[in-house]
C-alpha positions in Angstrom: 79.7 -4.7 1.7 81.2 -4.7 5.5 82.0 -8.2 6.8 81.5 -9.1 10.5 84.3 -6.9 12.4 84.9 -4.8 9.8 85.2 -1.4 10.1 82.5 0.1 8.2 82.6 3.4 5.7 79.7 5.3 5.4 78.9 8.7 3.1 76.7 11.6 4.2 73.9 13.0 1.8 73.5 16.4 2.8 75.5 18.8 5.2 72.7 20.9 7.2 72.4 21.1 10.6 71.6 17.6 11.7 74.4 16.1 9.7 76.9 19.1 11.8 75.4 18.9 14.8 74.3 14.9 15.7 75.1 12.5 13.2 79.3 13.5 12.4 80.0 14.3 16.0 78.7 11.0 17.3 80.0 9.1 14.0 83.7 11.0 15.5 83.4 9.8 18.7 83.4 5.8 17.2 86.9 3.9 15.7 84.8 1.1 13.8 83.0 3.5 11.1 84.8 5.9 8.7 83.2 8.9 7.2 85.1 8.6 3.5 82.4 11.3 1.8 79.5 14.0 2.0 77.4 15.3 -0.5 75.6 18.6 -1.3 73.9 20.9 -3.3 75.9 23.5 -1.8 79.5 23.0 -2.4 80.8 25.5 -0.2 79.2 23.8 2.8 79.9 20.8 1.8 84.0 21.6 1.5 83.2 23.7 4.8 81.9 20.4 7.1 84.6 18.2 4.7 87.4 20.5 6.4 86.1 20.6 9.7 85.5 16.8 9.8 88.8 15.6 8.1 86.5 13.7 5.4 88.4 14.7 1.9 86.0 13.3 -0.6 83.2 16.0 -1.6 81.6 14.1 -4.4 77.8 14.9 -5.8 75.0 11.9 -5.1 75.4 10.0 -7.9 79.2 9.3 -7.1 78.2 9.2 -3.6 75.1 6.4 -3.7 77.4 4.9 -6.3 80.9 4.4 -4.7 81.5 0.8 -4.2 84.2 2.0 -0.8 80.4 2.9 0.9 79.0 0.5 2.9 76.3 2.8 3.4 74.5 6.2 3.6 72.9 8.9 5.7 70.8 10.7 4.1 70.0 14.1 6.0 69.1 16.2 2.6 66.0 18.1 2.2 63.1 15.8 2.7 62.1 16.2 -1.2 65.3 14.5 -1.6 64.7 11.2 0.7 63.1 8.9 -1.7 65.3 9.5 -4.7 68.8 9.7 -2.8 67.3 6.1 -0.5 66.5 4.5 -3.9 69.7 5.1 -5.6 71.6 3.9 -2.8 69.5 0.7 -2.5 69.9 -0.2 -6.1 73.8 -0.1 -6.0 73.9 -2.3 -2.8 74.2 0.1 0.1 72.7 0.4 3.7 70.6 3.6 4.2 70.0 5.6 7.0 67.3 7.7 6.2 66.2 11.0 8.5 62.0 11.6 8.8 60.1 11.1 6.3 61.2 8.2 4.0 58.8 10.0 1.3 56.7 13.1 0.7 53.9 10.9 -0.2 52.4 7.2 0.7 53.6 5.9 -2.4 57.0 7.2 -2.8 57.8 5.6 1.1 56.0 2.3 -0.3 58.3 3.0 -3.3 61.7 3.0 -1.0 60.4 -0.1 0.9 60.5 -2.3 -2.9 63.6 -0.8 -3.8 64.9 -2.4 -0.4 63.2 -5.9 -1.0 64.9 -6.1 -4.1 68.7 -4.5 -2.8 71.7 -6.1 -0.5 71.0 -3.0 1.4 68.8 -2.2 4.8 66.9 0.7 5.2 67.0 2.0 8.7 64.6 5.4 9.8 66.0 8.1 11.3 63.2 8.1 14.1 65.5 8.2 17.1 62.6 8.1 19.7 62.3 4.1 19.1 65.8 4.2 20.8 64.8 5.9 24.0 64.8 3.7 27.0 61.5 6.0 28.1 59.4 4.8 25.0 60.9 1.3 25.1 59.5 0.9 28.7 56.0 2.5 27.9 55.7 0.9 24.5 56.5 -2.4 27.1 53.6 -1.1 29.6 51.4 -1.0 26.4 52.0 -4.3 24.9 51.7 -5.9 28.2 48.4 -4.7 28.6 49.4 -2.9 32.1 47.1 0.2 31.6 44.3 -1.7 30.2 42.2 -1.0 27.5 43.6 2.2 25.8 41.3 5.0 25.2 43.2 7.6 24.0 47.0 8.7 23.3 47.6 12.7 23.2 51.0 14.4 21.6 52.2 17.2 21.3 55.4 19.2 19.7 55.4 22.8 20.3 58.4 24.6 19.3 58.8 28.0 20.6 58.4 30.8 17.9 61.8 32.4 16.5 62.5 35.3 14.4 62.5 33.8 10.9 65.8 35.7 9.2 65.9 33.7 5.2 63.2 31.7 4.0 64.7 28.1 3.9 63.8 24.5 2.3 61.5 23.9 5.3 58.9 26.7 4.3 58.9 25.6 0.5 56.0 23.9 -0.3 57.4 21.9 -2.9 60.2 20.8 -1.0 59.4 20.0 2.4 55.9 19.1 1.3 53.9 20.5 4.1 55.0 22.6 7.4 54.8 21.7 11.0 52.5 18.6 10.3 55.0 17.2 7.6 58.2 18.3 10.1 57.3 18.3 13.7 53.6 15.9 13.3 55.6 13.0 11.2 57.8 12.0 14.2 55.3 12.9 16.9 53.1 10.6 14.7 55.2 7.4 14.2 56.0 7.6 18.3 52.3 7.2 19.1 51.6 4.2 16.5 54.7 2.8 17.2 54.0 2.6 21.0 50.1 1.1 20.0 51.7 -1.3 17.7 51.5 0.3 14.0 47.9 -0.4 14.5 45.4 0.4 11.7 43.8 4.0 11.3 40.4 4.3 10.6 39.4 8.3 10.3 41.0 11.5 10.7 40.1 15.0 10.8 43.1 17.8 10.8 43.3 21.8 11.1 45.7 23.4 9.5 47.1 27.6 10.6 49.2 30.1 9.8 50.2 32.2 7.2 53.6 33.4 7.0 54.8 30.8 4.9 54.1 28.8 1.9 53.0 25.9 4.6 51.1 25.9 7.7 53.0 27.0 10.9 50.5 25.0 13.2 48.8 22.0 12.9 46.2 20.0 14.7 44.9 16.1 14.1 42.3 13.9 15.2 42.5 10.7 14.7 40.8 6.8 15.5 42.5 3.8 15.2 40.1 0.5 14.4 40.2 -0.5 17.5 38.9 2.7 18.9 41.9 4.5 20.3 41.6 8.4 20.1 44.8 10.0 18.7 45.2 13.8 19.4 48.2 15.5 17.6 49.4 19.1 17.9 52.3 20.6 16.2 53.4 24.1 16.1 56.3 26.4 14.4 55.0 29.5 16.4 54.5 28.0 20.5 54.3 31.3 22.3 56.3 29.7 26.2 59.5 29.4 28.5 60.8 26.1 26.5 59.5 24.0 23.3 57.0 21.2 24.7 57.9 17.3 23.3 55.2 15.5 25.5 53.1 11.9 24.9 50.3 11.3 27.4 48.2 8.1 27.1 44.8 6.8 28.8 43.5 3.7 29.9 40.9 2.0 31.9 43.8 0.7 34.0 46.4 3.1 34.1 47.9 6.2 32.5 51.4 7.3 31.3 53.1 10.6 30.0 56.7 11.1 28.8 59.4 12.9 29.3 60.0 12.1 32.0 58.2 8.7 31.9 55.6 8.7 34.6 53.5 5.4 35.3 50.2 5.3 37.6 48.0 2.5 37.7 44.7 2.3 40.4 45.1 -0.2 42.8 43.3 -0.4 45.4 41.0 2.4 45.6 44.6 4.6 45.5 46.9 5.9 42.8 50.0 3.7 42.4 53.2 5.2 41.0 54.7 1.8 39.0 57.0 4.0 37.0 59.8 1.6 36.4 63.1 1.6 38.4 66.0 1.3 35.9 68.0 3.9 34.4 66.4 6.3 32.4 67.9 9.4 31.7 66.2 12.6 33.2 67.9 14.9 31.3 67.0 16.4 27.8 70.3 16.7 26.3 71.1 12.8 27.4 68.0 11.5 26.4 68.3 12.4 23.0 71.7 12.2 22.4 72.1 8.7 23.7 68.9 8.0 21.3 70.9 9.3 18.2 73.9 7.6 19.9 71.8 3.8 20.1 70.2 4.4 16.5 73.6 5.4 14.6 75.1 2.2 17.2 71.8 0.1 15.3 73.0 1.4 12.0 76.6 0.4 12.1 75.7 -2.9 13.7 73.2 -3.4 10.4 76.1 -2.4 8.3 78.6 -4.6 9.9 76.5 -8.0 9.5 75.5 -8.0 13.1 71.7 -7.1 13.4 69.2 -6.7 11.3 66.7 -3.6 10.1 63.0 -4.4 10.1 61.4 -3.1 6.6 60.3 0.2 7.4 56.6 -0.4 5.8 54.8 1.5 8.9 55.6 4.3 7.4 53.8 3.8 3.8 51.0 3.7 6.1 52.1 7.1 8.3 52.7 8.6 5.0 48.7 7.7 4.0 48.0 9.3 7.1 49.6 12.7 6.6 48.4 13.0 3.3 44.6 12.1 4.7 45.3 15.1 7.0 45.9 17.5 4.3 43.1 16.2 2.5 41.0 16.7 5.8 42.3 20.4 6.0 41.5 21.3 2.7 38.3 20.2 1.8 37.3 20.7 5.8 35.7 17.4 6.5 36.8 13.9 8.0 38.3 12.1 6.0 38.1 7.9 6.0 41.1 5.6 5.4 39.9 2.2 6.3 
C-alpha cells in the first residue's frame, strides 16, 4: 500500500465510456497517481484505451484485483460486475473506487461493506454529486435547520430519448438489474437521502413504463421517510425536450431550495428572501460535474495515499433495500412497507 507522499498506482476495471471519458482524462491531468493497468471483457477495447492512454499492462481481473504494484481500483464494469470485482479487490488489500451501485441487491452492497471491515482497503462510491459545492451548501441549509421542518424533497432525471442503434449491458435484465430506476433513480436517490441525512424509509410505492427493452425505460417512486418527509423520484430513458433535466427541489415550513443552480428562499418578513449563498459555485454544467469527478478521484487518491479517510459506504445496503422495495412495489402493484 501507498505511504504518505507516495505516488499512488491504481488499475481500471472496465474500459466503457466513463472510464474514456472522466475518470482517465482527469487521472492524466494529475503527477501523483499512475495508471499501471485496465481490465476488460473485451480485449480489443481494452488494448484500444491501453494505447491511447500509454498504460501497457492489459491484464484480466483476477491479475488486476490481485497485483500487489495496485494500490487500488476503479471499478467502472457493468454494474452486475461491482460486487464481485469490489470484493476481490478488498480481500487482496486494495482501495476501491466503486461507480453506482455497489450491488444489484441489498445484500450483495451489505456484502461489499464486510468485505471492507475485514480488508486494509477503503471503499469509496462513485456518487460524484456528494462532491458538488451546490449539494454541500444545501445539504448545510438542511442540517442547520434553515428551511424548517421538511415536508417534501422532489427529483428528477430525465434524459432526453435517443435512437437506440445495439442493444447494450444497460437494457439486460440480468446485467444491469433494472432500467432507468436501477441507472438514473439510484444516484438521484442517494442525493436526496444523503442531503436528509441517510434517514430511515418507511413506505414506498413505484410505477414502472416502457417496453422496448428487457427493463423499464421510465420510472416513477413515492416514498416516506419516518419522520414524515415525502420523496418524489422520476427517472426516464425516453424524456421527449430541448435538454435532459437533473433537478432536486425541496420544501419546508421555513424555506425552499432547488438545484442546479442552487436557489435558496426563505420567508422573512411577510416577503420572499433570496439567502442563496455567496461563494463560488460553479454555474456551468460541464464545470459542475467535472470539478465533482475532479474532487471525488482528488478524495480517492488522498484515501489511497494515507491522507483521509473513506466513511463505510453502509447507506447504500439501505438504498439498495429501497430499489428493490420499488420493484416489488411495481410488480405486485401495491405499497410496499420497509420499516
Amino acid at each position: 500500500m501507498a505511504n504518505k507522499g507516495d505516488r499512488v498506482r491504481v488499475g481500471l476495471a472496465g474500459a466503457g465510456a466513463i472510464t474514456q471519458v472522466v475518470h482517465l482524462p482527469i487521472l492524466a491531468e494529475r503527477d501523483d497517481v499512475e495508471v499501471v493497468a485496465v481490465a476488460d471483457i473485451d480485449d480489443l477495447k481494452a488494448n484500444t484505451i491501453g494505447g491511447r492512454f500509454g498504460i501497457e499492462r492489459i491484464v484480466d481481473d483476477e491479475a488486476l484485483c490481485s497485483a500487489e504494484d495496485i494500490d487500488g481500483v476503479l471499478i467502472c464494469a457493468p454494474s452486475y460486475r461491482h460486487q464481485d470485482l469490489a470484493v476481490s479487490a478488498l480481500a487482496a488489500g486494495k482501495h476501491v473506487l466503486v461507480e453506482r451501485p455497489l450491488s444489484l441487491s441489498a445484500a450483495g452492497a451489505r456484502a461489499v461493506v464486510e468485505a471492507a471491515t475485514q480488508s486494509e482497503g477503503s471503499v469509496v462510491m462513485g456518487l460524484a454529486h456528494r462532491f458538488r459545492p451546490d449539494v454541500s451548501a444545501l445539504r448545510a441549509f438542511i442540517a442547520g435547520g434553515e428551511l424548517g421542518e421538511l415536508s417534501a424533497v422532489q427529483a428528477s432525471w430525465l434524459n432526453r430519448k435517443v435512437r437506440q442503434v445495439r442493444t447494450t449491458w444497460r437494457q439486460l435484465a440480468e446485467q444491469a438489474g433494472g432500467g432507468a430506476l436501477m441507472d438514473l433513480g439510484v444516484q438521484a436517490l442517494d442525493l436526496v437521502l444523503w442531503l436528509l441525512g441517510y434517514p430511515s424509509v418507511r413506505t414506498v410505492r413505484a410505477r414502472l413504463y416502457g417496453d422496448e427493452f428487457e427493463v423499464e425505460e421510465e420510472a416513477h417512486l413515492d416514498a416516506e421517510t419516518e419522520d414524515g418527509v415525502t420523496i418524489s423520484l422520476a427517472a426516464s430513458w425516453r424524456f421527449h425536450g430541448a435538454a435532459d433535466i437533473h433537478s432536486v427541489r425541496v420544501l419546508g415550513s421555513e424555506g425552499g431550495a432547488t438545484l442546479p443552480p442552487l436557489s435558496v428562499y426563505k420567508q422573512l418578513g411577510g416577503r420572499p428572501l433570496d439567502v442563496t449563498p455567496r461563494q463560488p459555485i460553479p454555474r456551468g454544467g460541464e464545470d459542475l460535474f467535472t470539478n465533482a469527478y475532479r474532487r471525488q478521484i482528488d478524495h480517492f487518491i488522498r484515501v489511497m495515499a494515507g491522507e483521509a479517510e473513506a466513511a463505510l459506504p453502509e447507506g447504500q445496503i439501505a438504498l439498495m433495500g429501497l430499489i428493490e422495495s420499488a420493484y416489488r412495489s411495481a410488480e405486485e402493484g401495491r405499497e410496499v412497507q420497509l420499516s
